[in-house]
MITIZA-449677 format. One record per residue (C-alpha): x, y, z. Coordinates in pm, 1 decimal, padded with zeros to 6 digits, m for minus. Layout:
LUMNU         u         v         w
LUMNU         X         Y         Z
...
***
This chain:
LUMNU         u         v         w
LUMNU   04289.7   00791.0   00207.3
LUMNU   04089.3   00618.0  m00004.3
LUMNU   03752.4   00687.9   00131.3
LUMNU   03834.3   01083.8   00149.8
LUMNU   03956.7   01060.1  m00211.5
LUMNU   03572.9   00903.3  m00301.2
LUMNU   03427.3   01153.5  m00084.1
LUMNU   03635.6   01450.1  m00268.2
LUMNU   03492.7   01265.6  m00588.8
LUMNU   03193.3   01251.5  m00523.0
LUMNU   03130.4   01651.7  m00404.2
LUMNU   03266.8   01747.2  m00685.2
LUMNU   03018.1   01524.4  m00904.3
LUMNU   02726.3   01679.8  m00712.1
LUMNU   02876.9   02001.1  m00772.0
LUMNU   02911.1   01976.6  m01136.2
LUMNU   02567.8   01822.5  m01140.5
LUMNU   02403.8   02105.0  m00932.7
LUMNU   02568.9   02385.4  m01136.6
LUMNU   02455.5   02273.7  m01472.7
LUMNU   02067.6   02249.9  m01316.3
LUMNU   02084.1   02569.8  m01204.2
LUMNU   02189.2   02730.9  m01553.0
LUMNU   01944.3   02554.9  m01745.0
LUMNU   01723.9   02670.3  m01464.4
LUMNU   01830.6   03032.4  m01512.1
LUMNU   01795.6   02992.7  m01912.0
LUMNU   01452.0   02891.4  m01852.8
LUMNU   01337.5   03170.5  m01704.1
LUMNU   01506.1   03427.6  m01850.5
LUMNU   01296.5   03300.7  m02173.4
LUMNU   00977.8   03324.1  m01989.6
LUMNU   01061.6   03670.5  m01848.8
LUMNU   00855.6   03869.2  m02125.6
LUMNU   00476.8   03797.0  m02158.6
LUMNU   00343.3   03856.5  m02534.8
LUMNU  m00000.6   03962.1  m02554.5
LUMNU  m00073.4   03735.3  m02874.7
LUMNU  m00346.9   03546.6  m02632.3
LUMNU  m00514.4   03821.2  m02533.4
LUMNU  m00520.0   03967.0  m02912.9
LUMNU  m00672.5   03645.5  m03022.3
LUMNU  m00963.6   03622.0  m02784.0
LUMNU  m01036.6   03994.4  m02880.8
LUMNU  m01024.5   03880.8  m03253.8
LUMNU  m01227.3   03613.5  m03125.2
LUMNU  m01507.9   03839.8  m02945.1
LUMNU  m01582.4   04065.7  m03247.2
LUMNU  m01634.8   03764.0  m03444.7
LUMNU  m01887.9   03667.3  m03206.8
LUMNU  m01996.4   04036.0  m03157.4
LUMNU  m02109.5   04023.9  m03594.3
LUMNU  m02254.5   03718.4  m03537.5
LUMNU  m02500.1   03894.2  m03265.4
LUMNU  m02406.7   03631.3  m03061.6
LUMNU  m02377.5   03829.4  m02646.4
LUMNU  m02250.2   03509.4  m02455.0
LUMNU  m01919.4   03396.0  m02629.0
LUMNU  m01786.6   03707.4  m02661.3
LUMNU  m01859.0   03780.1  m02293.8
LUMNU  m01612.9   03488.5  m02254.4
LUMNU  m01340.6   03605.5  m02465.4
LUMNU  m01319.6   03920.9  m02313.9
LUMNU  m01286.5   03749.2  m02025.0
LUMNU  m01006.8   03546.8  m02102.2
LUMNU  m00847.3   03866.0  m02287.6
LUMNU  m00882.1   04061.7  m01940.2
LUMNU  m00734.6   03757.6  m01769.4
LUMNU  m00406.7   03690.2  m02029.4
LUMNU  m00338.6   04075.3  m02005.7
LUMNU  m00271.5   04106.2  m01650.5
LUMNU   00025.2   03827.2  m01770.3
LUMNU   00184.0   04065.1  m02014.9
LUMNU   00504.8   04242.0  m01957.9
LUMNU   00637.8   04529.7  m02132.9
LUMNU   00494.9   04884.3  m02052.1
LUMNU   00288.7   04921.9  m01797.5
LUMNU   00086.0   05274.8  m01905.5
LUMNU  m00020.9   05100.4  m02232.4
LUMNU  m00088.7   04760.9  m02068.2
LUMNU  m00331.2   04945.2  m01808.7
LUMNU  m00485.2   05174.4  m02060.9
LUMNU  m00548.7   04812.9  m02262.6
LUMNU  m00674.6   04657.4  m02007.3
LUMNU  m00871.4   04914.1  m01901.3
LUMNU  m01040.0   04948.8  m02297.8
LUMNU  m01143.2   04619.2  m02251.5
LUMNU  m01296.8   04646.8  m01939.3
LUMNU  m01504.4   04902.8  m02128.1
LUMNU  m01561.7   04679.1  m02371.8
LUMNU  m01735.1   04399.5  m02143.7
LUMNU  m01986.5   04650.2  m02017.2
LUMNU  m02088.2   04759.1  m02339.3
LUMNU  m02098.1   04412.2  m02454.6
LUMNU  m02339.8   04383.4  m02120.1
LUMNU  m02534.6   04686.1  m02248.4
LUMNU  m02604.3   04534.3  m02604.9
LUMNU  m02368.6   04849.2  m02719.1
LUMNU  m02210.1   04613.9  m03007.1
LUMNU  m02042.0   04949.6  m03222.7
LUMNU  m01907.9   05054.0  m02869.1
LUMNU  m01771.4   04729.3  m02768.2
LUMNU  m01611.9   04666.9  m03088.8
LUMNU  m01460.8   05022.6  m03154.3
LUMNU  m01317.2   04956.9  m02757.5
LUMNU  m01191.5   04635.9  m02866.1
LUMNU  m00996.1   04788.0  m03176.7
LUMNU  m00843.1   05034.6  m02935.9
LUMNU  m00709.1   04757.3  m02686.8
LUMNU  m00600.0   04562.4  m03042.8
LUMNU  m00380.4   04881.6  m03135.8
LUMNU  m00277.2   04920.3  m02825.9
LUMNU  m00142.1   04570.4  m02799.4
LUMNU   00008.4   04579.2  m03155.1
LUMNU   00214.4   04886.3  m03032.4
LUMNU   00403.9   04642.7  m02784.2
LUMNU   00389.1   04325.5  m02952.8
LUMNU   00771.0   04217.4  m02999.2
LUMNU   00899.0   04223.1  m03398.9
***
């Protein structure tokens, strides 16, 4: 009697214990569920520095890493393509040497990412 009384004890410990995990589990990622596009606004604040400081290499980068952060964000999808899609744009005029075209694409994808930037 003893043993099944430990045994009783001891599944519902593990229970108990396996529940809790799972919540804080389930807390977790309902946190990480929406995506902000703060990243990819900074590296586009970040490329038309570069892009006034005539400088064709860094801002390469940072519209690189913009490109790469907004396939991450969540919200809706028609603006997030049409963003993404503006600064695509923007890297091949920046691979032109079009530096009023890159940066008037880049102010478009900065709008555009404003508009679904949570308050």
């Amino acid at each position: 009697m003893t043993i099944n009384k430990k045994t009783v004890l001891m599944f519902l410990l593990a229970f108990a214990l396996g529940s809790v995990g799972i919540t804080a589990h389930a807390k977790d990622t309902a946190k990480g569920s929406f995506h902000s596009p703060n990243e990819a606004i900074m590296h586009l604040e970040k490329a038309k520095v570069e892009i006034m400081h005539n400088d064709f290499v860094p801002p390469s980068e940072h519209l690189k890493a913009a490109r790469a952060e907004s396939e991450k964000i969540t919200g809706d999808p028609k603006i997030i393509n049409k963003a993404t899609a503006t600064i695509i744009q923007a890297q091949i005029k920046v691979k032109q040497g079009d530096k009023q075209g890159a940066t008037e694409e880049m102010n478009k994808a900065l709008k555009l990412y404003e508009s679904i930037r949570p308050k």
